[in-house]
N, C-alpha and C positions, 0 to 999 in steps of 0.2 A: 033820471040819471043816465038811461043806456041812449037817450037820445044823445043828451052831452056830450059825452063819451064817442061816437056815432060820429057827431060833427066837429070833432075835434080831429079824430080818423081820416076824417075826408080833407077836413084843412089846417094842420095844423099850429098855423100862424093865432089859429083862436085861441089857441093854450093860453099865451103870452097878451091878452086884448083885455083880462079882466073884467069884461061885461058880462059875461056867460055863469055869472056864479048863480049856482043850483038855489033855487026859495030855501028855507028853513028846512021846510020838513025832508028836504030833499040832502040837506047837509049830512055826511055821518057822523054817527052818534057816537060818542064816548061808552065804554063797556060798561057796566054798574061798577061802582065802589065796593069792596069787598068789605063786608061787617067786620072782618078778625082783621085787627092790625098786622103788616108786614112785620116780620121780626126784624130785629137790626142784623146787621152784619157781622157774623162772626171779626172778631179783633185779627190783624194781621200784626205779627210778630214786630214789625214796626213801628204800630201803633202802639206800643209798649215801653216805655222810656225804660233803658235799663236802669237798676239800682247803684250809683255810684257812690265808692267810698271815697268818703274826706282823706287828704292830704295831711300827712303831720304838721304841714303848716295849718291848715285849717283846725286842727283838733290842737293844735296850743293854744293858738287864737282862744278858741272856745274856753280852754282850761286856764287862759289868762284874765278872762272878762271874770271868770269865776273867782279868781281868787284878786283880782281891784276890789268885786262887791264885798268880798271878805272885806279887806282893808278900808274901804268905805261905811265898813259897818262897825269897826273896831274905832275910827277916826271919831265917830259920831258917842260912839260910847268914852272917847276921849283917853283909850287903850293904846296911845301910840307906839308903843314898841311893837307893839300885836299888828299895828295898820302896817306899819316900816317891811316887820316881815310876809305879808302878802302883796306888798308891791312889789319887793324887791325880786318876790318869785314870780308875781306876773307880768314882769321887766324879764326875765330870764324867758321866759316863753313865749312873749311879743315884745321883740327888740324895737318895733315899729311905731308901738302904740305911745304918742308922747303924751296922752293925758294922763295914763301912771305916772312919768315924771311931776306934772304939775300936781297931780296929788301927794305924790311924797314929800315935795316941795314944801307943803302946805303943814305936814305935819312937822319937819325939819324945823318952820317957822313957828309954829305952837312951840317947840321944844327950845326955843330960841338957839337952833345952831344955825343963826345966819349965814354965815361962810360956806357952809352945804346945802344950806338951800339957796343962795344966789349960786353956786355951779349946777347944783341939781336943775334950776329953772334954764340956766343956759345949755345946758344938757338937751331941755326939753324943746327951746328956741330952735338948735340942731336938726333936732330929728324933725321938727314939725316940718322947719324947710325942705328938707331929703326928702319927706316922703307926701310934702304939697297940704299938709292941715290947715284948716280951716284957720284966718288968724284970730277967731274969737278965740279959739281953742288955745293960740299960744297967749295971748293976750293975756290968760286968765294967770 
């Protein structure tokens, strides 16, 4: 290696020739591997998503899904006044949401008050377009 080194000193356009690479044994060696694993890296204050609170928009949302499944479960047990009043409260808490309409619709139509459920479903037709639903969704 001190020859290398030596004649590289002397001219050192051989730096730059890559014929002059040292044999193997002559290469340096990598240190040993160390038995105990590196520890990780303490967390940097960054790497820490803060905790964000939900918006009241989002916690009606939530509190509105809860109280359809009420009403989908009262529908199912064929409880419609019981379904009418948890949609009608989770219509008050997600004004957005048109498939509460189509479900109240549906009960409207069990109860045969046709006349409020054809405005209830065009109620629903409404909001789907406002807020871009899916047309399976108005469809139903």
């Amino acid at each position: 290696m001190v020859h290398l080194v030596k004649a590289i000193q002397a001219d050192p356009k051989q730096l730059n020739a890559g014929s002059q690479e040292p044999p193997q044994s002559q290469q340096p060696q990598q240190p040993p591997q160390s038995s105990q694993p590196e520890e990780p890296p303490e967390p940097q204050e960054h790497d820490i998503p803060e905790p964000t609170e939900k918006t009241e928009e989002e916690l009606n949302k939530e509190k509105s899904v809860k109280e359809k499944e009420l009403g989908n479960t009262a529908y199912k047990k064929r409880e419609f006044e019981e379904a009418l009043k948890h949609y009608d409260k989770a219509w008050e808490l997600d004004p957005t949401n048109a498939s509460i309409l189509t479900n109240k619709a549906a009960v409207l139509f069990e109860q045969e008050k046709y006349d409020e459920c054809i405005k209830t479903c065009e109620n629903a037709i409404e909001v789907g377009r406002e807020h871009r639903v899916d047309f399976k969704l108005i469809a139903r």
